[in-house]
N, C-alpha and C positions, 0 to 999 in steps of 0.2 A: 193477563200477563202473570206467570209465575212469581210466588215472593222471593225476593233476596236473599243470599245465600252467601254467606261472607266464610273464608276460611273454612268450608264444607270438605267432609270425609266422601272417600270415594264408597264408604257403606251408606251413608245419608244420598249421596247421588244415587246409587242404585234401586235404596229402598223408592226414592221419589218418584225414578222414571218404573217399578212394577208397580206402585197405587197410580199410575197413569199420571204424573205432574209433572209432564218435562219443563222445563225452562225454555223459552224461545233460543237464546244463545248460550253456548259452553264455550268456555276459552279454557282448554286443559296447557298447562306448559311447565315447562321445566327440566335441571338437570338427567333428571332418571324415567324413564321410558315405559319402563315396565309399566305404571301405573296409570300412563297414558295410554298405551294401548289397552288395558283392561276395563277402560271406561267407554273409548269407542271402538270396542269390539262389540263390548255389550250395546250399546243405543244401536251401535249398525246390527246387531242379530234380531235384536228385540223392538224397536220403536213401531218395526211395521213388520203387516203380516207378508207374506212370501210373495200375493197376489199384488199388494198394495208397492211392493219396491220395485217392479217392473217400472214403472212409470213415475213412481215420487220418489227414489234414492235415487242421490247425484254424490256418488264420490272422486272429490278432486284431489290434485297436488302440487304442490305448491311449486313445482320447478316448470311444471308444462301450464301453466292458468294465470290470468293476469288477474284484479284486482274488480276490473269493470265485467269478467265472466263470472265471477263469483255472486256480486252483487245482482247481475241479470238472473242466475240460477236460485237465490235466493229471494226473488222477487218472483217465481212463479209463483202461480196457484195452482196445488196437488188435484190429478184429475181422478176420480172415486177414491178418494180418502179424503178424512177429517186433516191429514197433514202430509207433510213433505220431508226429506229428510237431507239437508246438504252438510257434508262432510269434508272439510279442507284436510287433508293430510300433510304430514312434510312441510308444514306452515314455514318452518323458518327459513325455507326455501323461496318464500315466498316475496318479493320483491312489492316496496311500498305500500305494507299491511295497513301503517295508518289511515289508509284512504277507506277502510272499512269503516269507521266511525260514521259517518253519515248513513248508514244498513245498522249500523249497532242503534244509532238515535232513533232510528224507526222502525223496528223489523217489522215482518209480516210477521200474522197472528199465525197464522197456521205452517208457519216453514220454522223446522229446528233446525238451528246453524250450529255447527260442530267445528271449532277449529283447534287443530290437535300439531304447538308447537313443541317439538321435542327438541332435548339432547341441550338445552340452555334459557334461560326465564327472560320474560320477557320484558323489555323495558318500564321498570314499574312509577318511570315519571310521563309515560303514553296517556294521553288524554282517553284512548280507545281501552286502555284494562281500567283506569279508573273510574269510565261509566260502567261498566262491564262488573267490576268488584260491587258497586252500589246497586248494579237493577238486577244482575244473570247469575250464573255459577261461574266462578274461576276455580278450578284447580293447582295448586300449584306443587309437582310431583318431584320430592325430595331425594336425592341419595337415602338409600340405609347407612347411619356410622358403622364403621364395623365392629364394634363393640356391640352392635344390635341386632349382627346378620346371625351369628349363629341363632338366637332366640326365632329371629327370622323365619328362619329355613325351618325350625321344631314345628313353630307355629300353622307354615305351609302344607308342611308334613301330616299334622294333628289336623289340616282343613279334610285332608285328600285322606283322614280315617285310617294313617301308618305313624310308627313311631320311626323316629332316627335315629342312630348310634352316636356320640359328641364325635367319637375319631371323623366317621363317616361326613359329617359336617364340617368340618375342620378341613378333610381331607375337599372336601366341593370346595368351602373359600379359598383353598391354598392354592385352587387350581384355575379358578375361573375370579377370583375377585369377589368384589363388589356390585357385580353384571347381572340382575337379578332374572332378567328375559332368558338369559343364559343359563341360569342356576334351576330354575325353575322348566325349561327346556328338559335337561339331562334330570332332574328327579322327575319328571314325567316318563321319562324312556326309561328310567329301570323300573317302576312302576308296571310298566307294559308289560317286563321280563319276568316280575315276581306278583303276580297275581294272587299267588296263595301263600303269599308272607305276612306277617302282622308292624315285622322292623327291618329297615331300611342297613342293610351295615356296611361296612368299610367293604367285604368283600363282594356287595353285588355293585359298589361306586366303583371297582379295581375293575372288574369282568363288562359291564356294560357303558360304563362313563371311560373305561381306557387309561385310568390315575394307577397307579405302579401305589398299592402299599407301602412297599418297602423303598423306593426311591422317586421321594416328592420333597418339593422344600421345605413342607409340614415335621416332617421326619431328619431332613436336616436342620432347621432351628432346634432340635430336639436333641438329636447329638450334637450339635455344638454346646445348648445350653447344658448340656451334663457332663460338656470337659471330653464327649466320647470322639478323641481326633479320628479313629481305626474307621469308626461308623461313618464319619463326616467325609473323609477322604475318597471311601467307599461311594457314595452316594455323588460326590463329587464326577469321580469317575465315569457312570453310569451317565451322566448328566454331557458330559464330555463326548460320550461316543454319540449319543442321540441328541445332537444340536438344535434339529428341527422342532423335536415336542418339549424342550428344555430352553428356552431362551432364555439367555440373562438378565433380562430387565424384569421379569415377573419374582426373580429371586434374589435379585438385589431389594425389590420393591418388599419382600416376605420378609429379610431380614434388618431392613430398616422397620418395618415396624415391631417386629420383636423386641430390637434393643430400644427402641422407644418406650416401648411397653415396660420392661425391665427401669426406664430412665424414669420413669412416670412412678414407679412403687418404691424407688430408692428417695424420688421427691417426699413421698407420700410418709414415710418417716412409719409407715405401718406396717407390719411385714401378716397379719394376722392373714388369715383363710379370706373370709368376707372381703376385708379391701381389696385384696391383692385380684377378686374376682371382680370387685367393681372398678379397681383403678386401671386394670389391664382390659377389661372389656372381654375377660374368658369365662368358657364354660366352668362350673365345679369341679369336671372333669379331669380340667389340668392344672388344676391351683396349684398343686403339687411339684411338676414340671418346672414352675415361673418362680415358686420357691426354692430349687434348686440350682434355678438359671440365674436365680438374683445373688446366689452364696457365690456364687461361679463367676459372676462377675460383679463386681462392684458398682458406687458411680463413678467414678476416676475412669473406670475401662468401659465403659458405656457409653462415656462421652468421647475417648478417642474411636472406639468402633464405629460409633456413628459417621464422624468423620474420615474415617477408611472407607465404610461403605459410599459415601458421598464423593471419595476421590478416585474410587472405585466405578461407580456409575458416568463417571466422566471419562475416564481409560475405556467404558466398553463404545462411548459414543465417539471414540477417537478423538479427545481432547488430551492432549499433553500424553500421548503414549504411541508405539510403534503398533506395526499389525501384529497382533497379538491374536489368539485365540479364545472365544468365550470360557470355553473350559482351563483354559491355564491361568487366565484373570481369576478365576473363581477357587482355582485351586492355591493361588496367591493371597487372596483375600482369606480365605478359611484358615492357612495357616497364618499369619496377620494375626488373626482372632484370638487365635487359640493357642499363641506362643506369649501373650501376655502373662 
């Protein structure tokens, strides 16, 4: 049986299973996805050869499989291979997982059990992740904060041998979040399109990702925070005519954390370069921007914007407001902002 493996990196998994040391059982689970599926992507490509998974991979899911198929599939013996390879997908789909503990108390030697809960962690007072944490690998696949996703994305960038522009960066979180399957998707497909580039910039994220340089929320927190209403208004607009790729809830969501951001360096009582790049979670890039967004607004007007924006987010979900339009909410809220 593999040794124990407590709070393990998904490079320590990986390193384990290429010196050939899988663990009998994986429990990967958790908020964020991406790092789930990167773990059994890799065991399902790699564990067995091409010839060996005709007959020993069993990939299941948790909506179509009950509890007693799993454990029967996991109790074969792999026929010409040293092993077997069973795969639960979509675990949390999966209806009375706890009855896996008696297959966790005993596995077969030769069957690797994969169970890949996503999209929220598993209950960590289960009798079944508790032997699981003490004898197997658990996983447990965190969100990125977003004060770490730009860093993030550089880092992804620098794996795949490109550099990335901060806008360019900036301009992917402001459009896709936190969503890193997502993120790492669309820098894959401009990748495809600029084969003979060495840096990733804003303008091949605008042509092949479909992000509008000049009218994104990225660019409107930008002219709001520099007092620029002509710009804001402008962008407003644009926002208004094309409803479909402009919702308002991704841009309510962009500039609540803004003035958070802004609320958090007025706390911070430090306005220097450094803090304002560690207390806002930005690039160096923009330290400059957040500096002039903090002159721009104070904390007095920080904390009633927030709560604009909060009564604002409630008008677009039809709470206490008439049928209104996304684009005239937003064209209402910006001036709000910016008449303070």
């Amino acid at each position: 049986m593999a040794k124990a493996v407590k709070e393990v990196s998904i490079d320590e998994i990986i390193k384990k299973l290429k010196n050939n040391e899988p663990s009998p059982v994986y429990i990967l689970h958790g908020e964020e996805p991406y790092y789930i599926d990167e773990i059994s992507d890799y065991i399902e490509t790699h564990l067995l050869s091409e010839t060996e998974k005709s007959f020993n991979q069993t990939i299941l899911y948790g909506k179509e499989v009950d509890v007693y198929s799993i454990i029967n599939a996991a109790r074969r013996y792999p026929m010409m291979s040293e092993r077997q390879l069973v795969m639960v997908k979509e675990a949390q789909n999966l209806k009375e997982v706890e009855k896996l503990l008696p297959y966790l108390e005993n596995p077969l030697a030769s069957t690797i059990f994969v169970l890949c809960y996503k999209y929220k962690k598993m209950d960590g007072r289960s009798k079944m992740l508790k032997l699981a944490k003490e004898k197997y690998v658990v996983f447990e696949s965190t969100p990125i904060p977003d004060y770490k996703l730009l860093a993030w994305i550089e880092n992804y960038c620098k794996s795949k041998k490109i550099l990335i522009q901060p806008l360019a960066c900036s301009m992917l979180t402001d459009f896709l979040g936190n969503d890193l399957s997502k993120i790492v998707n669309e820098i894959d497909k401009v990748l495809i399109n600029i084969k003979d580039h060495h840096e990733i910039t804003s303008q091949h994220i605008e042509k092949y990702v479909g992000i509008s340089r000049e009218f994104n929320t990225f660019e409107l927190q930008n002219a709001i925070g520099a007092g620029n209403f002509f710009k804001a208004q402008k962008i407003i607009q644009y926002f208004a005519s094309n409803p479909k790729e402009n919702s308002i809830i991704p841009v309510l969501s962009s500039l609540y954390n803004f003035f958070g951001k802004l609320l958090a360096i007025h706390n911070s009582k430090d306005y220097s370069e450094n803090n304002i790049a560690k207390v806002a979670g930005v690039h160096p890039f923009f330290v400059k921007e957040y500096i002039k967004a903090s002159q721009q607004y104070p904390l007095e007007k920080c904390i009633r914007i927030i709560g604009y924006i909060h009564e604002f987010d409630l008008k677009s979900k039809g709470i206490g407001s008439t049928d209104i339009s996304d684009g005239s909410l937003l064209k209402e809220l910006v001036f709000m902002i910016m008449k303070l």
